[in-house]
N, C-alpha and C positions, 0 to 999 in steps of 0.2 A: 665651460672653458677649462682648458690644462691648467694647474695650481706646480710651481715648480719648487721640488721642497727644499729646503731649507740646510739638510745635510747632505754630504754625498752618498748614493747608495749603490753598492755592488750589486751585481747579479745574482746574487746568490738566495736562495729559497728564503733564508732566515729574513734577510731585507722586507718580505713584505709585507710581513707581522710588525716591524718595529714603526715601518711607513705607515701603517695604518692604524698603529699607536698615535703616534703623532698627528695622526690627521684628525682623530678622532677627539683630542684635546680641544678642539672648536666647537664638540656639543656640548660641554660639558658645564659649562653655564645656562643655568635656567633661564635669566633675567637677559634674554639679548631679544633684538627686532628679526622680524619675518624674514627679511631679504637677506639675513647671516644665518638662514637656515641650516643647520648640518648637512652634508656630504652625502647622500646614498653610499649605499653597499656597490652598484657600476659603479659610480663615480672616482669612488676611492680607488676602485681596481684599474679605471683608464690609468689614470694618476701613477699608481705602482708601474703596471705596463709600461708609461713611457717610460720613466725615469729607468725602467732598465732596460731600456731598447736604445736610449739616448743617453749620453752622460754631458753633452754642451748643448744641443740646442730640443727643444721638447718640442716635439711637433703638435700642433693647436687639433681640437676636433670642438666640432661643431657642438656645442651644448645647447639648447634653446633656454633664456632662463627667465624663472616664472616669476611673476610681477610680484610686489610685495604682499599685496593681499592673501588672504585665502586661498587654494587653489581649488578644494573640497572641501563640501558643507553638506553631512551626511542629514539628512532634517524629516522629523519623524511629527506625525501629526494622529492625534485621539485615536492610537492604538488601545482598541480596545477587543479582550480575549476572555471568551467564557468556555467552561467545558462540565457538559453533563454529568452529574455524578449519580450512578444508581441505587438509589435504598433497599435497605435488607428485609426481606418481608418477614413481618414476627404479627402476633397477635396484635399490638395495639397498631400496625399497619390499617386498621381495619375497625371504625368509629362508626356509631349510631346517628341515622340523620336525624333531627330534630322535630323536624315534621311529619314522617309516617315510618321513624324505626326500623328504617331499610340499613341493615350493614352496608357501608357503603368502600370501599377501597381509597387510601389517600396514592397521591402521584407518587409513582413509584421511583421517581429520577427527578431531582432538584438540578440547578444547574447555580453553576459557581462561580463567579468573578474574576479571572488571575487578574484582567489588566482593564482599565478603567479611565478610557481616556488621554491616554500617555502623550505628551507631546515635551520636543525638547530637540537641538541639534548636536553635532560635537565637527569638530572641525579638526582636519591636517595640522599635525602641529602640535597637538596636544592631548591629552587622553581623558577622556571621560568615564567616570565612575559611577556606578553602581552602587547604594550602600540601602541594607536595612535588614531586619530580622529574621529570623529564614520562615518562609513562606509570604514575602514578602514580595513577590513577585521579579525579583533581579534577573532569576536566570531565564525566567518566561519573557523578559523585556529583551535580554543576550536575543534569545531564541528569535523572536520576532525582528528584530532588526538585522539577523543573519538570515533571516528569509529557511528557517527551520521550523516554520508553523507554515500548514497549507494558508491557500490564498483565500479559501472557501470561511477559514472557520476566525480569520484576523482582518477587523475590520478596522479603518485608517488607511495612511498612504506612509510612505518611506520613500523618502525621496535623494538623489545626488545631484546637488547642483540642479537642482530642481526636475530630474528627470526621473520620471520611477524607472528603477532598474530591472531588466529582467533576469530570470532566477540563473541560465545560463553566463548571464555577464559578468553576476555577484559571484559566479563560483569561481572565477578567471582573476579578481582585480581585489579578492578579499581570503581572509584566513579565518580559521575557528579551533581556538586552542579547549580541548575541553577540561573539567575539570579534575578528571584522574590522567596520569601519567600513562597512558599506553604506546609501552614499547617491548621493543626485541631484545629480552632480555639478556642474551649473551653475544651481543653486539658491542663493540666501544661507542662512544661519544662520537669520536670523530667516523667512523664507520657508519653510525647511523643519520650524522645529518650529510655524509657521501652518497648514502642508497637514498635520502632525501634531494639532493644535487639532482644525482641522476632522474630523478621522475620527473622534477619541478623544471629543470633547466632545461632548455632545447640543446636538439644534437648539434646545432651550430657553433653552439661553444664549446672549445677543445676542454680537453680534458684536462689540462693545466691550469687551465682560468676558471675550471670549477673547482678543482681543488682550493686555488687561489682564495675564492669565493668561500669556502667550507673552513678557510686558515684565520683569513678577517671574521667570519662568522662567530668562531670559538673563542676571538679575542673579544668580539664586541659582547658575547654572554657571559666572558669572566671565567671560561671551562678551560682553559689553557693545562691546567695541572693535571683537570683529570681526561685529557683528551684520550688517551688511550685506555682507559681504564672502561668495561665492561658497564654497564646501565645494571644488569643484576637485579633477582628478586628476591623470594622466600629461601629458597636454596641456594644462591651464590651472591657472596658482596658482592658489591659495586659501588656504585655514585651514591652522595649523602641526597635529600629530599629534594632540596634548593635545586641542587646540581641538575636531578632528575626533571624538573620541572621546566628548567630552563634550557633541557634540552627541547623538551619538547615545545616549547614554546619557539625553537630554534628552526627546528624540524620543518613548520608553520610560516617560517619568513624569510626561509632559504632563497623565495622569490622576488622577494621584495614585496608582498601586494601594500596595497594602496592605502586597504581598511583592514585591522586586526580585528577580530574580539575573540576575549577572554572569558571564561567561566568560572570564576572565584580563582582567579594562578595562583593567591596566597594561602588559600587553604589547606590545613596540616602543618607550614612551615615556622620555624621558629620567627621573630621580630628582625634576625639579622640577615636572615636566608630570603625572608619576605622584601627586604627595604631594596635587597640585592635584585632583585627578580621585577621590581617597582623601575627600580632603575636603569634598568636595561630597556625594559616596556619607554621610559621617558626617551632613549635616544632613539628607537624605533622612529617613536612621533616624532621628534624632532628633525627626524631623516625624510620626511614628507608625507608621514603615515596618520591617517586617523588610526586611533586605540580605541575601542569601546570593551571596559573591563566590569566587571560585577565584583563586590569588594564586602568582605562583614562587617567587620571593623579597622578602619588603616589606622595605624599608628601616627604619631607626630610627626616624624620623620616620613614616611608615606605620604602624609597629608601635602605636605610641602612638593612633592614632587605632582599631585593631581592639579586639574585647572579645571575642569566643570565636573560637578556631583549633582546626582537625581539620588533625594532620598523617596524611598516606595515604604506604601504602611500598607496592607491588604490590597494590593496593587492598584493605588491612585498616589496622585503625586505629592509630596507634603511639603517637598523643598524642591530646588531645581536653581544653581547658580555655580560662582565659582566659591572656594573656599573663603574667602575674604569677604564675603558677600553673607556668613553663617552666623556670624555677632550681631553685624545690624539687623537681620532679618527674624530675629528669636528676642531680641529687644523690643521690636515695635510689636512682638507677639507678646510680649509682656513676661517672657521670662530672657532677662538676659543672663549671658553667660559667665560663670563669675572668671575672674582673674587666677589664670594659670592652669587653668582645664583645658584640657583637651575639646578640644569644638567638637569635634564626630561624635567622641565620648555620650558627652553632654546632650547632645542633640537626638541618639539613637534612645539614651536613657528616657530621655523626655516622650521621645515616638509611644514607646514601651510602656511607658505608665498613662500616657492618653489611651493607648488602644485595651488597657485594659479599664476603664473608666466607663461610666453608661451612654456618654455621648461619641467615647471612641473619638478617632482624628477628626470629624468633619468639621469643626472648627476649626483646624489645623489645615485643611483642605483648601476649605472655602479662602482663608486668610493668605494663603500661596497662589490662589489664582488673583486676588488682587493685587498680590504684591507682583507678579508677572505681568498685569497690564501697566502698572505703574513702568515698568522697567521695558518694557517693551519696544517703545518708538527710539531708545538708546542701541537697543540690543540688535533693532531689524536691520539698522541701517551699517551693519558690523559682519551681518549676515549673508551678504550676494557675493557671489564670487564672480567676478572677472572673466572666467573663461567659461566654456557652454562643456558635458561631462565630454565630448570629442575631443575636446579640443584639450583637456586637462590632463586627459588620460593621454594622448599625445607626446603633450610634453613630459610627461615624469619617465613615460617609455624614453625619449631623448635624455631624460636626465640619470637615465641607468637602472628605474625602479621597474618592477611590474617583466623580470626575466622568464618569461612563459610560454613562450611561443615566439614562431617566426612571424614578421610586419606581414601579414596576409589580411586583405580586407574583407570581414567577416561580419553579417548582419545579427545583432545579438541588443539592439534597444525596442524599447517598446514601439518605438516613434519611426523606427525603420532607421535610426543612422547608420552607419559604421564607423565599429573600430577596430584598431591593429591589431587584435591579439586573437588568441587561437583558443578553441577551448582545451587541446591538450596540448601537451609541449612537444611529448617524441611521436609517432609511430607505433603502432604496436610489438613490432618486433622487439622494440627497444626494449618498450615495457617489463614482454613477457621475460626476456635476458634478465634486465635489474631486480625483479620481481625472483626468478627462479635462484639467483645468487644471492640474493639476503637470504631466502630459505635455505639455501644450503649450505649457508654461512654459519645461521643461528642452531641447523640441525646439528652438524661437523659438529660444534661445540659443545655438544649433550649426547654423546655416544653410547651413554645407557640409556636410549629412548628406543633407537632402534637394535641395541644388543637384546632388552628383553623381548621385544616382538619375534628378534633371531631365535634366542633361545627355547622361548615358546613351541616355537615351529618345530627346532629340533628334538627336544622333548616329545612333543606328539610325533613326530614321525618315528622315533625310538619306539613309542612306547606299539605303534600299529607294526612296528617291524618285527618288535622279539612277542609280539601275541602274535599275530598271525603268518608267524618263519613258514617258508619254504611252504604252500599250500601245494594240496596235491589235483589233481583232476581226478575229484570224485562228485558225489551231492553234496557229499558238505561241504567239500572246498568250491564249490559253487555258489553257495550258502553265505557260506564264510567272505570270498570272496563280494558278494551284494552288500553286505555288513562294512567291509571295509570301504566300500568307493564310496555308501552313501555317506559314511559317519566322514572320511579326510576330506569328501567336495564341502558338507555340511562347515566343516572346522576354518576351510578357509574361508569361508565368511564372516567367521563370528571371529577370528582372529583380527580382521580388520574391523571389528568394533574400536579397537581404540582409539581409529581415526578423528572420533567424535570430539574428543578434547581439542586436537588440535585447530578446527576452527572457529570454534567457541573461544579461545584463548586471543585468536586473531580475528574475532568478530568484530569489535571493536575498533583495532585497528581500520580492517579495512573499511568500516564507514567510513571512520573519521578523513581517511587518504581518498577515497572516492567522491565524498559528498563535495569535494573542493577540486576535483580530477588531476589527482595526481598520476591517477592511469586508468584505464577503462576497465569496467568488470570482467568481459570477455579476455582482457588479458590475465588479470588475476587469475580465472579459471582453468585456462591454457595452461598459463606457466606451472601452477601444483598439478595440473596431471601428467605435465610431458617430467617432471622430477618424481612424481610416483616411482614412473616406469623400472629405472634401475635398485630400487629398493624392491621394489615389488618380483623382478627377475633375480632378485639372490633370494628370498625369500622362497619361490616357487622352486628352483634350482636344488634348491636344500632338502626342502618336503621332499622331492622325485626322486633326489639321488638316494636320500635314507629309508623310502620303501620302495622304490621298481624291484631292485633284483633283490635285497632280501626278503619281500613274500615270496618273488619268483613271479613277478606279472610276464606275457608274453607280449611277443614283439619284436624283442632284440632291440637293439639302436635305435629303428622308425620307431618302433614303438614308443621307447622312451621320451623319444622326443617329441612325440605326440602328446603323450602325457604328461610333461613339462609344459607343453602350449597350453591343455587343460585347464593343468592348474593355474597359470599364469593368466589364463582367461577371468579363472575363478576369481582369483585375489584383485584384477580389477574391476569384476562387475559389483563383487563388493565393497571395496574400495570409495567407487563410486556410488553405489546405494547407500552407504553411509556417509558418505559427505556429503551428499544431498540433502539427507533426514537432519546433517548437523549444519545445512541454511537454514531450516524451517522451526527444528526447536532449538529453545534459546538454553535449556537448562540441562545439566552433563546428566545425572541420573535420567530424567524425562528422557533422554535419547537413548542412553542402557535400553532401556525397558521397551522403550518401541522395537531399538533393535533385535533386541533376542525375541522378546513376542514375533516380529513379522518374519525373523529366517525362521523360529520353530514352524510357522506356517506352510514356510515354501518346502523347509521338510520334511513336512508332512505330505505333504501335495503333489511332491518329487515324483513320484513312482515305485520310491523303496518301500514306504510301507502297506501300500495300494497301487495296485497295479493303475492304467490307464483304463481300459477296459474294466474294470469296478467302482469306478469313481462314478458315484452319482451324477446325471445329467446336470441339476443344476449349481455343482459345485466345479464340472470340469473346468471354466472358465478359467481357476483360481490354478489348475495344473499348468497351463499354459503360460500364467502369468507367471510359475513359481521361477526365482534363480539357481534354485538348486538341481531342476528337472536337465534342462541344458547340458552341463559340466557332467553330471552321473550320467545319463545317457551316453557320452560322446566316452566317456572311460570304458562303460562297458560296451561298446561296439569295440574300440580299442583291443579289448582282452578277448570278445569271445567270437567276434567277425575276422578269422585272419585264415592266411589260407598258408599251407593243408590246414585244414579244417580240425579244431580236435574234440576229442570224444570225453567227454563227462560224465557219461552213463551206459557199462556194458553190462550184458547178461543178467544174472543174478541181484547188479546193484539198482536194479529197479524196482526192489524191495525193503531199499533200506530207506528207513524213514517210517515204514510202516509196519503194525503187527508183524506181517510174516518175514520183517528182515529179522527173527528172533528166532524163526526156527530151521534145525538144521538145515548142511549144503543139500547132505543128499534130497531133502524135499523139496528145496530153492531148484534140483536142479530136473525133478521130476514135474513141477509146476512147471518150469518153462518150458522144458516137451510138449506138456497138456497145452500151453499158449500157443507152440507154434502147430501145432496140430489143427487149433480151433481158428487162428490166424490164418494159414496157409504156408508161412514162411517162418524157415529156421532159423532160430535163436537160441544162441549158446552162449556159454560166461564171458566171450571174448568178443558176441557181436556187438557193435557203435548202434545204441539204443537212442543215444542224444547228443547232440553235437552244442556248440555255439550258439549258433545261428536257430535252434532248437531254444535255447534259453532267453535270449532277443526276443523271442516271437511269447513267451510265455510271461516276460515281463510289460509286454506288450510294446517294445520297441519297434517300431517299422514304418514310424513317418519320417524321419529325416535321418541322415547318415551322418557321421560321427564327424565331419567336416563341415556341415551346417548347422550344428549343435555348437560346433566348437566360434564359429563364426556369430551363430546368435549370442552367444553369450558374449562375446567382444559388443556386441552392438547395442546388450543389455548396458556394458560400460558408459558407451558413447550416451546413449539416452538418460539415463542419470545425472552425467556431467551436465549436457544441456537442462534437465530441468534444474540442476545446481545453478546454473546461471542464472535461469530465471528468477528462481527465490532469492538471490543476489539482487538481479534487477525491480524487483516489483517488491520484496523485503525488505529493501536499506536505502529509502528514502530518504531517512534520518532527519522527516520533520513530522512535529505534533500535528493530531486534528484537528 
């Protein structure tokens, strides 16, 4: 139902930052009952809406509203996760059997514990923590209950309201904050949870009510000051840690889902940045969200804002209640807590010096699962919730949470239900827009990224212009001329080696936006190659204008512009051969080195330093494959196919190049007499010995014309993109084995 507030409110922008102040004043006690739940992120904004649509009477909208209980009871039973680990073979790999002195090999692969059992739930409302030592099993438990461990290798059940979820529905109705900051660094605050808006929010919502949405958002994470202020990394300030952190935690809930988790969010941040960041995670839950967070050590102040803790010691469970529940429960363990200690302190200390003891926790184990059947017939009957996962998910959609998609009835539970939600919220088109404007938001704001690619280019075309000025139609400027085309196709490829960084830097990102579909892969893909495009056309542009007509290539205009396509073909089949190779390796060097290894290859293989016709039978395969053969081929048909026809080698210069272009005309011109005598046909210093199409045929050019060449190598483009897709789709699963 409509809430009518309290002061009058204008129309005006600023109103629904201060309304949503005030509205927000009702989460702000811990200690109140279920049914005075906090407000959703919709809810507030109906609220705002009316009061400025209406200034006397507020028109009512339909809220369905949820019974006191529970609404979700996320409930996880004897998760249990092991993963192989393989031993280093060394000499004592390898022990004498006892019995007949046979060397015998020990198993070469042990297999290792993360999770042991795990059982525990957390509920709407309030947020559940994670605490213990690191390798403790926290973020493995994170992992598992966000359904980021295969199905194959995690055994247990994870249930909602008693339904196991399937992996499509949890990506729809849950978030997953991970534990580094990844963002676009020269983005603001307010800019980046807008290109979060746009993914997360359906097209149905105007653009005003997600702004709207993105202005309450910034107020309920406390970013108000620094809303416009750049996120910032190594090279540019920005946002302090806290801020950083909370955006991205922001980023994450732009939707409203249902169930958060967290990956250590306190990690790196000061005590007052951490308690800030605690606290915003509390009015999330309080808004109708379960939280599931992994935590090292929370402070006092922290402590007070959790409501159920799983302490983990070599991943089994050693605790599991609320905080209140930590005093008596390490008493009747026989070490109670003394007065004015910090409980987690005390307790993780305690973990710490059992596990390093000869019996380790398992008395500490064994003593928590009796104290959990003790507590048990208390706890189950606290634990059922009221509605069936249809019918809960329903109503929080009704109650303004879970903005994802348009009510379309979509089969997505194990059991065969349905529910309203979609798995993605726009369209592709939408996507690939939102997607291709963050890119060119974050590029615009780093203009020496692509000035040095510029400058590169121009430099090298400098440098092939004043070496090989104005060539003449001779043998050597025929020569000359092979030299040039192979080495500027070869460059632009390796010039777009730099590309590598650039997805390596957003690899991350885009799991983290994908594995939860904030937009589909195929669109990410789309959108960075149709923005390639105009980076890549000034680049190519540049190269052609600063060598065509200072070597002096032929052609005129067509030509030019032919060779303008060339290159432009060039720079995107590389383009996309290296952003392919930068899906598949994860590390910026490792992809250096593949790339310059496989173009020397295809430069090799090209045709310029081996013809086609010399290439070993069982290596031609690799001519065919190379990206470089394509582009050089299609330049020189360009230059030396054009009609009239021109001549490259008359009379006399049929000699140069070898011994006798050293000895004098007059013998040069008595040898060719003797040739055309023994020939039949007259040859003199000014007859066209070798044309073009003479040099074509001796490079062994003459399978495809310089229009299919130019075409194959566009289509070298295209197939690269798609297997980039691929490695996208079948590489960024982004769950353990």
């Amino acid at each position: 139902m409509c809430v009518k507030p309290h002061t009058q409110l204008s129309p005006m922008a600023d109103n629904t930052v201060s309304f949503f102040n005030k509205s927000m004043e009702l989460v702000q006690p811990h200690t109140r009952t279920r049914s005075n739940l906090s407000s959703t992120l919709g809810e507030l904004l109906k609220r705002v809406e009316d009061a400025q649509n209406d200034t006397d009477t507020l028109p009512s909208h339909h809220v369905l509203n949820l019974p006191p209980s529970h609404s979700f009871i996320l409930s996880f039973t004897n998760l249990t996760y092991s993963v192989k680990l393989r031993r280093k073979i060394t000499f004592s790999s390898y022990t004498p059997s006892l019995q007949n002195d046979v060397v015998q090999p020990k198993p070469n692969c042990t297999t290792k514990t993360l999770l042991n059992a795990i059982s525990g739930e957390a509920k709407d409302g309030e947020i559940m923590a994670v605490l213990g030592a690191s390798g403790s099993g926290k973020s493995t438990l994170i992992d598992a209950l966000a359904d980021r461990i295969s199905k194959e290798s995690l055994k247990g059940t994870v249930t909602l309201n008693g339904d196991v979820v399937d992996s499509s529905l949890l990506k729809v109705i849950s978030a997953y904050v991970m534990q580094d900051d990844l963002l676009f660094p020269m983005l603001t605050v307010e800019e980046t949870l807008m290109f979060s808006a746009e993914f997360r929010l359906p097209r149905s919502l105007s653009k005003s009510k997600k702004k709207a949405r993105v202005q309450a958002l910034i107020d309920q994470l406390g970013l108000r000051n620094a809303a416009t202020t750049v996120i910032g990394d190594e090279g540019h300030r920005g946002v302090s840690g806290g801020e950083r952190r909370r955006v991205s935690i922001g980023i994450d809930i732009i939707h409203d889902p249902i169930i958060l988790f967290l990956d250590e969010p306190t990690s790196g941040l000061d005590s007052t940045s951490a308690f800030m960041v605690v606290k915003v995670l509390q009015r999330i839950a309080q808004s109708g969200s379960i939280v599931v967070m992994s935590i090292h050590q929370p402070s006092y102040r922290i402590l007070g804002l959790l409501d159920r803790l799983i302490f983990l010691s070599h991943g089994e469970t050693v605790f599991s209640g609320s905080p209140a529940m930590i005093p008596p429960f390490f008493s009747e363990f026989g070490h109670p807590i003394p007065e004015n200690e910090n409980r987690t302190e005390f307790a993780l200390d305690l973990i710490r010096e059992l596990e390093e003891s000869p019996d380790g926790t398992t008395r500490l184990v064994e003593f928590n699962k009796s104290w959990q059947l003790k507590n048990k017939t208390a706890s189950s009957k606290s634990s059922i919730p009221n509605l069936s996962l249809k019918d809960a998910i329903s109503a929080s959609i009704s109650r303004g949470k879970l903005v994802s998609g348009a009510p379309t009835t979509r089969k997505t539970l194990t059991s065969n239900e349905t529910t309203p939600v979609e798995a993605f919220a726009n369209p592709i088109w939408i996507e690939i827009v939102v997607i291709a404007k963050r890119s060119v938001t974050n590029s615009l704001r780093m203009p020496e990224l692509f000035g040095i690619r510029m400058g590169a280019v121009l430099v090298t075309g400098a440098i092939l212009a004043t070496i090989f000025w104005r060539l003449d139609n001779s043998p050597k400027g025929v020569q000359e001329r092979l030299g040039l085309f192979a080495f500027a196709m070869s460059t632009t490829f390796y010039t777009c080696a730099e590309a590598i960084p650039v997805f390596l830097q957003e690899r991350y990102i885009f799991m983290r936006e994908t594995a939860y579909n904030a937009y589909r892969r195929s669109s990410y893909v789309l959108a960075h190659s149709i923005i390639s495009l105009p980076a890549l056309a000034f680049l190519s542009f540049a190269f052609a204008a600063t060598t065509f007509w200072a070597v002096g290539l032929s052609g005129g205009p067509s030509g030019f512009f032919f060779y303008f396509l060339t290159i432009l073909a060039s720079f995107w089949a590389g383009s996309s051969f290296v952003t392919f190779l930068s899906g598949v390796v994860s590390h910026v060097m490792l992809g250096f080195t593949v790339v310059v290894a496989i173009l020397a290859y295809f430069l090799l293989f090209s045709g310029f330093f081996i013809s086609r016709d010399r290439i070993p039978p069982y290596w031609i395969w690799f001519h065919y494959l190379s990206l470089v053969k394509y582009p050089y081929e299609a330049v020189l048909q360009n230059e030396f196919d054009i009609k009239p026809p021109t001549c490259f080698v008359r009379g006399i210069q049929i000699f140069d190049g070898t011994p006798l272009g050293l000895v004098p005309l007059e013998l040069k011109m008595e040898l060719l007499k003797s040739l055309s005598k023994v020939l039949g046909i007259n040859i003199t210093s000014s007859t066209c010995v070798t044309t073009g199409v003479d040099i074509l045929h001796q490079q062994g050019i003459t399978q495809l014309n310089k229009w299919n060449c130019l075409w194959v190598t566009v289509a070298w483009g295209f197939f690269f993109r798609f297997l980039f897709y691929l490695a996208l789709l079948l590489g960024s699963k982004n769950k353990r084995r």
